[in-house]
N, C-alpha and C positions, 0 to 999 in steps of 0.2 A: 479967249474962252472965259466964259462968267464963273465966279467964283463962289458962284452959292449952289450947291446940287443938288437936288431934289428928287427923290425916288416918288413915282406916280402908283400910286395901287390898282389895282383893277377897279374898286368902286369909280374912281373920275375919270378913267377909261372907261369908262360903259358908256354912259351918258353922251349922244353926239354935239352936243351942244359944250359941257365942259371940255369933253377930249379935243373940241376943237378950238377952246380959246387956250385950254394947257398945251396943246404943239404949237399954236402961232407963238404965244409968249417964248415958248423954248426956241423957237426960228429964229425969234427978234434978239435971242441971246440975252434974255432976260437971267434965266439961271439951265444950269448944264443938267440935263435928262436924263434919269437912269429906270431901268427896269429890269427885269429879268424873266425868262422864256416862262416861268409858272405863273407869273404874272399876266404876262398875254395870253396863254391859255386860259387862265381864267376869264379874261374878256370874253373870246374864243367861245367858251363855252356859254357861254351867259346871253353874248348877243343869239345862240343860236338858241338856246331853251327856252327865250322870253318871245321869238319870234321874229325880234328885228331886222335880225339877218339871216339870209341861208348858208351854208356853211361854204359855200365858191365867194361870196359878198363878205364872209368875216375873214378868210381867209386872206382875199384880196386885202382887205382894211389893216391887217395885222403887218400884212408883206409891204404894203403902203409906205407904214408906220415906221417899221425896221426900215427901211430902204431910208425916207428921208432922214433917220436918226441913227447911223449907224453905229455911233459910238454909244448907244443907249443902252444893251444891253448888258449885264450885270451877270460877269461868271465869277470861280470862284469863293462866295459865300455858304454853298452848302455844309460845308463845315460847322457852321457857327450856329445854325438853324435852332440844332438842341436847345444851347445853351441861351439861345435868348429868353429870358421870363417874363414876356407880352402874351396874348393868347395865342395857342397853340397854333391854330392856323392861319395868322398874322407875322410868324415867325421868321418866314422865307423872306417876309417884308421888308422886315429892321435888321437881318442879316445882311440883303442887299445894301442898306442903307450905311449899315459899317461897313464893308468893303469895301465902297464907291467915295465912306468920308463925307457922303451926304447930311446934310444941315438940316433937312426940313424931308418928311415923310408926306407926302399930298392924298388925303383916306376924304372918304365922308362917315 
């Protein structure tokens, strides 16, 4: 398993073009993948408000996503959410990212 982990935010989840070069990297075991359920719902939401997707097509791409990454998803941080002092609704972000030990947070 690679040794550097990286928490993906919903911004380079959006994008099909970066989400699709951040999961091949993460495939090729470049560095270990983390996110968490708020996380993908913000996709979720995003792909469908903008239009890209309808919501059977994000839904699918999400379930995709979790299926090939199964170890990716990030519980336990909601505790720490408060106390992080990044902006407020980036918070679930960097909480994730301490739990997981995460090195590198991946935003635009």
């Amino acid at each position: 398993m690679p040794s550097l982990g990286a928490v993906l935010d919903a911004s380079v989840l959006f994008p099909a073009a970066l989400r699709d070069t951040l999961l091949r990297a993460a495939h090729e075991g470049l560095y270990r993948l983390h996110w968490s359920d708020a996380i993908l719902v913000e996709v979720y939401r995003n792909l469908i408000e903008t239009g890209r997707a309808s919501q059977r097509q994000a839904q699918r791409l999400i379930a995709t996503m979790q299926e090939a990454f199964p170890d990716a998803t990030v519980t336990g941080f909601e505790s720490l959410v408060d106390r992080m002092a990044n902006d407020p609704k980036d918070r679930h972000v960097l909480a994730a990212a301490v739990v997981t030990g995460a090195r590198v947070i991946v935003t635009s």
